[in-house]
N, C-alpha and C positions, 0 to 999 in steps of 0.2 A: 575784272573777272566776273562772271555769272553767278549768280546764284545757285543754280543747278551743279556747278561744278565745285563749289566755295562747299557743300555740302557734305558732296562726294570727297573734296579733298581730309575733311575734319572727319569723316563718317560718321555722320548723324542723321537725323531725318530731318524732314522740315517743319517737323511738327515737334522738335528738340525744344526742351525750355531754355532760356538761359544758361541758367548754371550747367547744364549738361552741353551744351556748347564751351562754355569755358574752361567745363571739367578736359574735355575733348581736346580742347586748344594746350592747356598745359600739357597733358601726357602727350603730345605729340611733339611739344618743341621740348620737352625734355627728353624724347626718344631722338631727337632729330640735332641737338642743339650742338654747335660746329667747336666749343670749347674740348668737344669728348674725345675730339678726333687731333691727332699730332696736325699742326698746320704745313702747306703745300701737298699735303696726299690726296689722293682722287677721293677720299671717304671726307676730307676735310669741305673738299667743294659739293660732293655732294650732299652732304650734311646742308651747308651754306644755302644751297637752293633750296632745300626741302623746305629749311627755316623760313626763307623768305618766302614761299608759295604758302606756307601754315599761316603763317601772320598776315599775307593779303586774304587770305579766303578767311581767315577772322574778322578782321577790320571788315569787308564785303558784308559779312553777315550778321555784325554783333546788334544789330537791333532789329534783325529778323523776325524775333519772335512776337519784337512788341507791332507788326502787322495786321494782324487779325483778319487775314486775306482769306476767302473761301477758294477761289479760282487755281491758287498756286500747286502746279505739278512738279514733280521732281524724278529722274529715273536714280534707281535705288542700285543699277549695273553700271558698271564701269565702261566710255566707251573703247577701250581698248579689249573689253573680255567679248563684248560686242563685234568689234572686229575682228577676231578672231573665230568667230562663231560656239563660241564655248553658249551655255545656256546662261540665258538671260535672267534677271530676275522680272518680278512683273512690277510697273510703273503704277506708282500709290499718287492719290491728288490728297490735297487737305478734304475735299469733300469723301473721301474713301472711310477716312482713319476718322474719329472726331478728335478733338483738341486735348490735349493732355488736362489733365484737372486742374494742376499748377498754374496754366497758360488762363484759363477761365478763372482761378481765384485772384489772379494777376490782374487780369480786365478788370472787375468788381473792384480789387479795392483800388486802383488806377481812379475807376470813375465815380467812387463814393469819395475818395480826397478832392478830386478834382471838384464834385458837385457840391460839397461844403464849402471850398474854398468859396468856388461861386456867389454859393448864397449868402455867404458874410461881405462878400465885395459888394454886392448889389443890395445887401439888407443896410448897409454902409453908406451908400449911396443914395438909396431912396432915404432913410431920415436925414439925411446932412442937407437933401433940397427939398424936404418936404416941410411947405411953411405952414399949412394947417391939416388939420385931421378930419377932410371929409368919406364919407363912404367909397365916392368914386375913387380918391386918389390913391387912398389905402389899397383896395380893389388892384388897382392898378400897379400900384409897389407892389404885390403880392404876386402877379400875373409877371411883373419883371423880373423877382427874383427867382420864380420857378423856370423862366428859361434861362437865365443866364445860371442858374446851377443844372441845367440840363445839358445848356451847351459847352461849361467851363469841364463837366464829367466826361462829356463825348471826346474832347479836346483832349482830355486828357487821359483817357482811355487809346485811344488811337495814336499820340503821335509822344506820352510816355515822356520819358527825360526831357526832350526837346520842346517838348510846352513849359514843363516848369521852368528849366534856363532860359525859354523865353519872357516869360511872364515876372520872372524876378530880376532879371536884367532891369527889363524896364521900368521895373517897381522902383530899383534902388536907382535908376536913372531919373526918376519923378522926384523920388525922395532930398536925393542929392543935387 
């Protein structure tokens, strides 16, 4: 399933936070959910489909937000009202709308966890190989922990749950 349509299916925008996505996703499968309906009636199957079309355009989208895409368009009409020629609505891009405030305090502290973590791994790092303490080398620890807590922030601003199950996987895979 698309994106544009995973959207449409939940009705949200694309510039929906999280929780408002999964606030979306519950009231829909508890409006749609195939227990309400007596089983073999046509309300029963169609309940079953809706269900399943809800929970793939969630699944499709549930880490949408942590993106942080400028380019991403979305049409906010349905194409069936479209085919029809009923009035359209007018098609919003992330550069139209700006980002919810949520979605930006969400980046921040994403890349301030991220950029600490960093800099304890690499402040860790540089004293456990560092045999003496000259200007340059210190110099140099310092210049190494400012990028790796730049790029352990960006890592982890951008790619959100999926960095940290990675990084800790393999932590506890070093460990063990």
């Amino acid at each position: 399933m698309d994106l544009e349509r995973a959207y449409r299916v939940l009705g949200v925008t694309a510039t929906a936070s999280a929780h408002a996505i999964k606030q979306a996703h519950r009231k829909l499968v508890r409006r749609w959910h195939p227990d309400l309906y007596q089983t073999g009636t046509v309300e029963h199957s169609e309940a079953t489909q809706m269900t399943r079309l809800i929970n793939e355009a969630y699944s499709a989208i549930s880490y949408a937000p942590l993106r942080y895409r400028s380019g991403f368009s979305t049409a906010t009409s349905h194409s069936a009202e479209s085919q029809q020629g009923s009035s359209t609505m007018r098609t919003e891009t992330a550069s139209d709308s700006p980002l919810p405030r949520l979605d930006k305090l969400e980046f921040w502290v994403r890349f301030i966890c991220g950029a600490l973590f960093g800099l304890f791994v690499a402040a860790d790092v540089a004293i456990s190989t560092m045999s003496d303490f000259t200007k340059s080398s210190v110099s140099l620890g310092l210049i190494c922990c400012a990028l790796a807590a730049a790029a352990f922030g960006l890592l982890s601003a951008r790619y959100g749950d999926r960095f940290w199950h990675w990084i800790f996987q393999g932590w506890l895979r070093w460990i063990f």
